[in-house]
N, C-alpha and C positions, 0 to 999 in steps of 0.2 A: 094386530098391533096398529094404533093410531097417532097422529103425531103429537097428543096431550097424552097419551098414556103411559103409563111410568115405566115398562114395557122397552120403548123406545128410548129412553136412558140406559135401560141395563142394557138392551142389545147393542146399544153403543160402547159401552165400558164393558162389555165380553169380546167384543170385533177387537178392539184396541190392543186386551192384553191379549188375545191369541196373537194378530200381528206382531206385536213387539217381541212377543216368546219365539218367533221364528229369526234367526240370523241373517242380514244380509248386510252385511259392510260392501262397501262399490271392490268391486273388482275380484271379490269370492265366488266358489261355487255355489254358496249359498244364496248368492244376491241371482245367479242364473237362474240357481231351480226357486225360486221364489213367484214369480208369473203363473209357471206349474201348477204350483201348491196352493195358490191361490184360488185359482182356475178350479183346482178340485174342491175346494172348501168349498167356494158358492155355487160349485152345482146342482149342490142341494135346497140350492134357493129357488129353483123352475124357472130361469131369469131366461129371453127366447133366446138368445144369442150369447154366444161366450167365445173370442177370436184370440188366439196367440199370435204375435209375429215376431220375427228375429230382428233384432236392432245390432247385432254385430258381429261377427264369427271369432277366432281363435281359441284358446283352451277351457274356456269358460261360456258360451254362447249364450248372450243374455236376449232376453223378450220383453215385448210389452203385452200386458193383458186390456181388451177390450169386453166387455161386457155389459149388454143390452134388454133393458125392459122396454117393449112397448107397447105405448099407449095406442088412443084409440088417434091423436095425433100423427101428423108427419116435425110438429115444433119438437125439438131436441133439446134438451139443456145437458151439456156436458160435465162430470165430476170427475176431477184427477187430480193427481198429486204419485211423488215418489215414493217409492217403497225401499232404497236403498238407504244407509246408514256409515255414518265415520264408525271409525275402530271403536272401541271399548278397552284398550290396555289404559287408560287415562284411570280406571275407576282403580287400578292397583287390586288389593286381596279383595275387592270386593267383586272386582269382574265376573266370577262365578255367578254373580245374581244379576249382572248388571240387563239379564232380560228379562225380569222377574218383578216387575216396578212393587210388588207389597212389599216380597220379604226384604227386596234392595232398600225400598223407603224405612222401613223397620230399621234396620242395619245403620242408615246412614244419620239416621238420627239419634243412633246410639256413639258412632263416630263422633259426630258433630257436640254432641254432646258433653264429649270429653276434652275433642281437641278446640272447641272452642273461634273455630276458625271462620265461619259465617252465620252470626247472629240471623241474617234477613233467612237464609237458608232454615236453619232450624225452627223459627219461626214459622216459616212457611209450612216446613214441613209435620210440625206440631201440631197445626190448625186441623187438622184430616182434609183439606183442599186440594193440595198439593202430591201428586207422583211422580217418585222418581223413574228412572228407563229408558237407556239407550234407544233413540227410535220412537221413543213415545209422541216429544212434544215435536220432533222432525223426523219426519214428520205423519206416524201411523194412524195417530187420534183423530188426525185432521181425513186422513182415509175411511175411518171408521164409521166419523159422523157422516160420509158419504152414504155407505155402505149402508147404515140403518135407515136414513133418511130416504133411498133409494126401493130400499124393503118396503117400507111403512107409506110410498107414495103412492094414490089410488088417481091418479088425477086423468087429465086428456092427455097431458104432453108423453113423449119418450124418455126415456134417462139412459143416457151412454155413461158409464163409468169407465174411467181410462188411468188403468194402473202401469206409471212409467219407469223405468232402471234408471241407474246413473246420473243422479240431477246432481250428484255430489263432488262430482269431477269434470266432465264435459258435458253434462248436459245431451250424454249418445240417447238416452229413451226418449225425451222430446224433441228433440233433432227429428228422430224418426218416427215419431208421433206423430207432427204438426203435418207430413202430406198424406200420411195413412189416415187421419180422420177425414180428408176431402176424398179418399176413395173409399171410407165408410159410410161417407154420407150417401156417396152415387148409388153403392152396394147395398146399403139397409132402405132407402126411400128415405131418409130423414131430411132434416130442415132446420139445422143448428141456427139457434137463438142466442146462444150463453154459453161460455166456457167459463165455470166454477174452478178457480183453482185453490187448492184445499191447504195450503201451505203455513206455518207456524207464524205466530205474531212475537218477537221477543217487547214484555215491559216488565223495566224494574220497579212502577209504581203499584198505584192501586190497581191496575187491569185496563183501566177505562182507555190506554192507549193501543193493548189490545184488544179488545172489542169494539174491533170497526173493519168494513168491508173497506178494499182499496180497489180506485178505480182506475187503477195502471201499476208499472212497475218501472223504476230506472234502467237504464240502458247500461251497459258496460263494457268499454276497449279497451284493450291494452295495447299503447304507445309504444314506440320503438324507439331508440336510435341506437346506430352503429357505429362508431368512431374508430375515422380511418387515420392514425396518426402517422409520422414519421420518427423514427427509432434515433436518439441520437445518446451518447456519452453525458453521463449526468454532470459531467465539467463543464459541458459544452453545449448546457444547455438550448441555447438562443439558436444554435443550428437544426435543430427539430419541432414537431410540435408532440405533447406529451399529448398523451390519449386518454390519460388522466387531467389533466389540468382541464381538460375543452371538457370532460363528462363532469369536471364540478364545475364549471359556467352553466350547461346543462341541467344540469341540476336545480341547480339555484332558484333559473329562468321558470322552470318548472313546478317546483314544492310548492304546494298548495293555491298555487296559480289563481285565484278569483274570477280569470276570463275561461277558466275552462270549469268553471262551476256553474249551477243552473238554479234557482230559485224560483218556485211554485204557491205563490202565497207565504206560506209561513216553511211550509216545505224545503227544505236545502239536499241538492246533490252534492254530497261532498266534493271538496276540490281534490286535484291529483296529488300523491305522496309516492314517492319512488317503491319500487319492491323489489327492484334487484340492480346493485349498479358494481360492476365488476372491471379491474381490467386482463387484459389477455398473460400477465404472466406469473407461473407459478412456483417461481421462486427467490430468492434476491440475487439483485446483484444490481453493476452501477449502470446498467441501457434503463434509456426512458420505456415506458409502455408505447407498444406499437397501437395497440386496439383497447378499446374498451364497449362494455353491452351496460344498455341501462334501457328499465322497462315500469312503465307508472299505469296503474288504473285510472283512467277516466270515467265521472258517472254523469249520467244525460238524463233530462227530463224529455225534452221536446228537440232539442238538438240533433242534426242528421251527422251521420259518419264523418261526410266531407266536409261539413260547418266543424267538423271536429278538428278534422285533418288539417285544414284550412290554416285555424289558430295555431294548432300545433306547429304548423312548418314557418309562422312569423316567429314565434317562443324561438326554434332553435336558431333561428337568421340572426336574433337579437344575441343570443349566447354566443353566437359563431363568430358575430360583430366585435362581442370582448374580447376572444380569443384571440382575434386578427388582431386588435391593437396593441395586446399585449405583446404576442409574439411577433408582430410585424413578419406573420408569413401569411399565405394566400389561402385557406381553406373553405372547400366545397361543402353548399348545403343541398342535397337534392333526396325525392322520394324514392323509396324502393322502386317503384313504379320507372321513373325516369331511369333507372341505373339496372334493369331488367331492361327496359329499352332501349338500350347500346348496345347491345350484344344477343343474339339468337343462340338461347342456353338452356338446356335440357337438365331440370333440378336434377340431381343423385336420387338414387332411395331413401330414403331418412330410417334412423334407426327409433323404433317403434317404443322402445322404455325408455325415452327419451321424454319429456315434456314441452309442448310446444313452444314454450319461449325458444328451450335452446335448441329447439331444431330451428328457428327463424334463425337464432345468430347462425349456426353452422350452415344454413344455406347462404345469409346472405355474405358470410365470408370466404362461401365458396365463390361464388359470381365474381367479388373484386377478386380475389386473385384469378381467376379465368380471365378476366381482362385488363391484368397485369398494373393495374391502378395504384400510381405512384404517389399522386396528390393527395396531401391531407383533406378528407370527407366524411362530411356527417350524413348518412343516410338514414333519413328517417321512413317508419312504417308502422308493422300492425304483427303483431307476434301471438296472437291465440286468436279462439272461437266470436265471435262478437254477440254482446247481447242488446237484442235493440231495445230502444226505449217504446214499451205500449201506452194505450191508453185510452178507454174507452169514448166513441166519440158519438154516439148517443145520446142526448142531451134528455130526452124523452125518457130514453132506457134510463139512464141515470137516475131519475126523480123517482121511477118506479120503485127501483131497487133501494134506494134512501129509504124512503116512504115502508116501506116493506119490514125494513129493519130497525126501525127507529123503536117500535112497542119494545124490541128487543136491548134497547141500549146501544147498542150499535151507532158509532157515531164514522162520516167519509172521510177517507183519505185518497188523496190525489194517485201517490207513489207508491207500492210497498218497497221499502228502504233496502232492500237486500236486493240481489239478486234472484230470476225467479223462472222457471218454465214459460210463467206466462209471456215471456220473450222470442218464443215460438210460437205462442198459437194466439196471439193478440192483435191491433191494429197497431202496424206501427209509423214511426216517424223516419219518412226516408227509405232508404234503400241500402244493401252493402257494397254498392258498385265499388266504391271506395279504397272499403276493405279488401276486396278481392283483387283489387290492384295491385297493393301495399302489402299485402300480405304474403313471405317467399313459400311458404307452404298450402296454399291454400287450391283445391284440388289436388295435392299430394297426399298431404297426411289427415286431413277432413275437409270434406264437403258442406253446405250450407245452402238450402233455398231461403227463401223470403218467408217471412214468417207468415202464419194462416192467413192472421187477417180478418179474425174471427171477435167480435164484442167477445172482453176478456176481463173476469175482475176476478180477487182472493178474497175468499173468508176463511179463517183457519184457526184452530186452538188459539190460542195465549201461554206464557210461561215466561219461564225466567232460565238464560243460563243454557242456551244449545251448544253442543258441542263439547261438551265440560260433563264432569262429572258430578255435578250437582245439577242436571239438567235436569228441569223438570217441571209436569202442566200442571193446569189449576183443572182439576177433572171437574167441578161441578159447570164450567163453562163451555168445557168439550163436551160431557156426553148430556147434560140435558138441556141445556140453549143451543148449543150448535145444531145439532141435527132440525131442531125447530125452527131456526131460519134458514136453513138452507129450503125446507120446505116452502117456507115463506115465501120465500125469493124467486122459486119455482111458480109458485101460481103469481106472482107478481109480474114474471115474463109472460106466459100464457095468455093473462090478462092483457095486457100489452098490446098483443098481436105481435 
């Protein structure tokens, strides 16, 4: 099989639908034995190397798969992407097929058909371009074209193929990825050059916005605050501070904030939009709220944590500012960090089906009352996993890999606009010193080193619609462009030095 040969289309679009036909939603037994199964499928490939490792324990014990061709090279280029997957009750009576992407596409065009409910959908799906399948366009295809492109490569360099769990939820497979390849490197002799992340492109137009390599990934925190109010009779207002009133100052200060957005050329980081704002009681009656949790995504181009942090803690000074003059009473604004360092406090256990935001709020409401805090306080912080902002900073490399994919159509992007593994094994901006200040769980309930640090970019399928039940890729761009620049791209590094 060679990488013009037609050969290498189909072994791409037979790798895919096998992958897609095995289940693995994040947090099954079948997303555990998934690595396994894997591992046995391409033994049959002769490939010298094939490493399982565990990335976490409990009743489900999930791995990541490493698996090595090499060349006559010590230069590496690294292929990964996740192999786990959201639910599939979304597809309704159609679930049964929803890992079946023909007879599912068959079906859902017969649906569509009738119910009339997504013209662009049935269109698409009409055209024979287009398959539907759980897992397909997030993102198995994008493994696939690994996988064949990996087969079909004769060259000098190595290829590490690195199959991760869980990018769907915390991001535990690359987590535990990102320092198991710098003890693969030690352990194989390699010499990674490129970390290829194989990850889905969503465009609703003609494609041409999926069809481009990206040469980083946004960064993403999630903001805290804590609001420590004083309880008083809803008569009597002005004697307390509501914990609600100061979280809509909060609020406010915060929604879509412009200073905590980042712009890249034409590129934009979205600004922050709240995703949970609550306050502490649950049921009626006439007492003001005592507490309130409120928690917003931030996204970061080049921004460090504490540049993050920074802004964030003028925002709530400014909200805390209205609050005081409203209510003419005295309220504190300080970081987890500072209100952690008042008092030598040993976290609890935290309860583990819990998710991280709200074990932040329950720890950090255990701390105020350990130290008996009467004053109204906004404490602010850092409530989950942090994902840094990458970005490749080879200027050299860069031109190579353009240059490489351009015959392809492939046109650069700065960012990939989601969220992305490469947040782990990329060059990034900063440090989490920050975060792990701010953070009341952090060394409890996850850990976190500094990302690789490894030259890091994506090329991945295209589609329309992840996560949905109309998900679904444009296959002539997965299985026979894709695998051909990856190849590309490969000797374009090599070339390189």
């Amino acid at each position: 099989m060679t990488r013009n040969s037609p050969e290498l289309s189909a072994r791409a679009r037979e790798i895919a639908l096998e992958l897609t036909s095995w289940p693995s939603v994040t947090g099954t037994p079948e997303e555990a034995a998934f690595a396994q199964r894997l591992q046995d499928y391409l033994g049959r490939k002769g490939f010298d190397e094939g490493l399982l490792f565990s990335v976490d324990a409990g009743p489900n014990p999930r791995g990541n798969l490493a698996v090595l061709k090499r060349g006559r090279s010590s230069q590496t280029i690294v292929l990964t992407g996740h192999f786990d997957t959201v639910p599939y009750d979304d597809y309704g009576t159609l679930a049964g097929m929803a890992l079946n992407p023909e007879t599912l596409t068959k079906s859902i065009i017969d649906r569509l058909g009738q119910s009339g409910e997504s013209t662009l959908a049935l269109q698409d799906f009409e055209s024979g371009d287009f398959l539907a399948g759980r897992g397909l366009l997030d993102m198995k295809a994008g493994l696939a074209a690994g996988l064949a492109a990996m087969e079909a490569y004769a060259g000098e360099a190595s290829i590490l193929f690195l199959a991760v769990c869980d990018e769907e939820e915390t991001s535990a497979g690359a987590r535990a990825a990102a320092p198991a390849l710098k003890n693969l490197e030690k352990q194989f002799g390699l010499e990674i050059k490129l970390v290829i992340n194989l990850d889905a492109i969503s465009d609703q137009g003609d494609g041409s916005s999926g069809r481009v390599v990206t040469f980083g990934s946004i960064g993403k925190l999630l903001l805290t605050a804590f609001v420590h109010g004083k309880q008083t009779h809803a008569g009597y207002p002005q004697d307390g501070v509501n914990a609600a009133y100061v979280a809509a100052e909060l609020l406010t200060e915060f929604e879509l904030s412009p200073l905590l957005s980042e712009r890249t050329g034409e590129e934009l980081a979205a600004p922050p939009t709240a995703l949970h704002a609550k306050d502490s009681k649950s049921g009626y009656n006439v007492t003001t709220p005592q507490q309130a949790w409120l928690y917003w995504n931030t996204l970061q181009h080049k921004r460090t944590a504490g540049e993050v942090f920074k802004i964030a803690m003028d925002h709530a000074r400014r909200a805390v500012g209205r609050a005081k003059a409203r209510t003419q009473q005295d309220i504190d604004v300080i970081s987890f960090a500072e209100l952690r360092g008042k008092h030598a406090y040993s976290l609890p256990k935290q309860d583990a089906s819990l998710n991280f935001p709200e074990q932040s709020r329950l720890a950090t409401r255990a701390i105020i009352e350990s130290l008996g805090i009467s004053k109204p306080t906004v404490v602010m912080g850092f409530g989950s996993i942090p994902y840094a902002a990458v970005s490749l900073r080879d200027e050299s490399l860069r031109a190579a890999i353009s240059k490489a994919v351009q015959s392809f159509g492939l046109g650069p992007v700065s960012y990939f606009a989601g969220i992305s593994d490469m947040s782990f094994f990329g060059e990034a901006s900063g440090d989490f010193s920050a975060v792990a200040a701010n953070t009341p769980i952090w060394g409890a309930s996850f850990t976190l080193g500094e990302p690789a640090g490894y030259p890091c970019i994506n090329i991945g399928p295209w589609g329309r619609d992840y996560h949905h039940w109309l998900e679904r890729l444009h296959a002539p761009y997965a299985f026979e462009t894709l695998p051909r620049v990856l190849l590309s791209v490969i000797d374009a590094v090599v070339k390189s030095g």
